[in-house]
C-alpha positions in Angstrom: 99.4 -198.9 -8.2 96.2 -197.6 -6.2 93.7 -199.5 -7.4 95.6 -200.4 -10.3 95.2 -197.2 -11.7 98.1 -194.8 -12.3 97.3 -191.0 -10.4 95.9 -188.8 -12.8 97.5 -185.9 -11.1 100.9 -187.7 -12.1 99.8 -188.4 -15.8 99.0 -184.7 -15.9 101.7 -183.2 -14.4 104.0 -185.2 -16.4 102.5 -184.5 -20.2 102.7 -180.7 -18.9 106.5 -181.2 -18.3 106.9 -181.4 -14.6 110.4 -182.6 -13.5 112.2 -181.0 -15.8 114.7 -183.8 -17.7 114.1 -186.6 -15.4 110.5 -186.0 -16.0 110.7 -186.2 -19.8 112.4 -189.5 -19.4 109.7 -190.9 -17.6 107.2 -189.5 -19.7 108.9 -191.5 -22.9 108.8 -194.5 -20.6 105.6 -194.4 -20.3 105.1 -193.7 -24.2 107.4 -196.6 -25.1 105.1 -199.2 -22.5 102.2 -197.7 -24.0 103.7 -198.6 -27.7 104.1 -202.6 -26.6 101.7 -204.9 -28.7 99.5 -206.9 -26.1 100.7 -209.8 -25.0 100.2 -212.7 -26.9 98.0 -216.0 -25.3 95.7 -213.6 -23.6 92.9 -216.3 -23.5 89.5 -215.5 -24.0 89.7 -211.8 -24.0 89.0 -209.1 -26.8 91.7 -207.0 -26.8 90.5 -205.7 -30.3 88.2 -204.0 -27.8 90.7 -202.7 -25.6 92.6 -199.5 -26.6 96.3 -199.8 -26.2 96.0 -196.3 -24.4 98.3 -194.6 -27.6 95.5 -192.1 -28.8 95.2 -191.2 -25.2 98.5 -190.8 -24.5 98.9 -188.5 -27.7 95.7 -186.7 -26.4 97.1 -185.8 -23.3 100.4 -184.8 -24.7 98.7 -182.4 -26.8 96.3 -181.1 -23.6 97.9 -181.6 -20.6 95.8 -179.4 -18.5 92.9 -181.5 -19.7 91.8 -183.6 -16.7 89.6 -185.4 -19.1 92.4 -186.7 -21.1 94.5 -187.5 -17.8 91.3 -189.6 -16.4 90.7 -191.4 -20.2 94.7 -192.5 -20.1 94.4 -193.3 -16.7 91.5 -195.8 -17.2 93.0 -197.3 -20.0 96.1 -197.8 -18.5 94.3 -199.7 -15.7 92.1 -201.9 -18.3 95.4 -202.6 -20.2 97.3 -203.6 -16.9 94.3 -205.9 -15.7 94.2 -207.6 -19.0 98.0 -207.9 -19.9 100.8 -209.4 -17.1 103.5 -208.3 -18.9 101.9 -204.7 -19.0 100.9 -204.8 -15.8 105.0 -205.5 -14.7 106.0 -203.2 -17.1 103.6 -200.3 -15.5 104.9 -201.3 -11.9 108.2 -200.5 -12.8 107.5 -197.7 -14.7 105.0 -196.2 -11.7 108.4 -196.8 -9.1 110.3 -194.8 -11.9 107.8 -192.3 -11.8 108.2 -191.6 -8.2 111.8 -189.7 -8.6 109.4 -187.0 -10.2 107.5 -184.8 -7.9 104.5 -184.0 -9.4 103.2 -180.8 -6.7 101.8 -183.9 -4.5 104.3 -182.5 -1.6 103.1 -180.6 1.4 105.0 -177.3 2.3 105.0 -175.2 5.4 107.0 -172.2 5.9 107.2 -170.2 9.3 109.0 -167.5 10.2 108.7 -165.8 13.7 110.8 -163.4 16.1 113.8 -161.5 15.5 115.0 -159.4 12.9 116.5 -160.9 9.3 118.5 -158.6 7.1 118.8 -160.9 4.2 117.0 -162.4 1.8 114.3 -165.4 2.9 113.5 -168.3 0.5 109.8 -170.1 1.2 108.7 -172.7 -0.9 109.4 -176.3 -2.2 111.8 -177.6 -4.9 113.8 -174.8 -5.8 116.6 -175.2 -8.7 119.2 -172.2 -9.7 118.7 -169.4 -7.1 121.8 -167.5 -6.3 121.7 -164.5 -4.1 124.2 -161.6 -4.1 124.9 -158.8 -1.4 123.3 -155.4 -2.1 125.5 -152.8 -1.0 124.5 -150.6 1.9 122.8 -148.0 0.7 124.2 -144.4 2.0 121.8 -142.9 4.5 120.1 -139.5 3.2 122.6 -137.0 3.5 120.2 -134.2 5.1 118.5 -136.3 7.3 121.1 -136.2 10.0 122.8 -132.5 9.3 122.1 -129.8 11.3 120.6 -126.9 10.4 122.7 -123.3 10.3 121.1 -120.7 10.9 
């Protein structure tokens, strides 16, 4: 964890559904940790003051594209982690789960120079069922080539 804070970007991405199944598994990881009581024998410290991060979560999951939301679950998860070991363990486990998801944080470059390329070019990052099928040739225009009578 950065800072012990968990990426926003990544909190975001992942309520909107990125990853596709493996995604959605993380994403109820991170509901289930969320869901823990706070450890027990935590001293001194309010945690009555301290939100377990659920309304956020469920904020989020209803507004994904709200950065807001992402940055409010983000900051409790961080608060929660600092004040709770077993969280904190919990959240480190979950964040090294997290990284099988690629959340659009990847760099792509695509070049393409010199010669001539008669079939189909992919450019991107992360594609998933793409199939490509030969076209047949198309005839050339019969008139185009036929000489005139006259």
């Amino acid at each position: 964890m950065q800072g012990g804070s968990v990426s926003v970007g990544l909190l975001a991405a992942l309520a909107g559904g990125a990853g596709g199944e493996v995604g959605k598994q993380v994403w109820t990881g991170l509901s289930e940790l969320v869901r823990r009581p706070f450890q027990r024998g935590l001293g001194t410290a309010d945690v009555s003051a301290v939100s377990s991060g659920e309304a956020e979560f469920a904020g989020l999951e209803r507004a994904p594209a709200d950065q807001a939301r992402a940055q409010a679950l983000s900051t409790v998860l961080a608060v929660r982690a600092a004040m709770d070991g077993d969280f904190r363990v919990g959240l480190q486990q979950w964040l090294e789960a997290a990284k099988s998801v690629r959340a659009g944080d990847g760099d792509v470059s695509n070049t393409i120079s010199g010669g001539t390329f008669n079939g189909p070019t992919l450019q991107g990052r992360d594609f998933s069922g793409v199939s490509f099928s030969a076209a047949s040739a198309s005839p050339a225009d019969p008139g185009a080539h036929t000489p005139r009578q006259g």
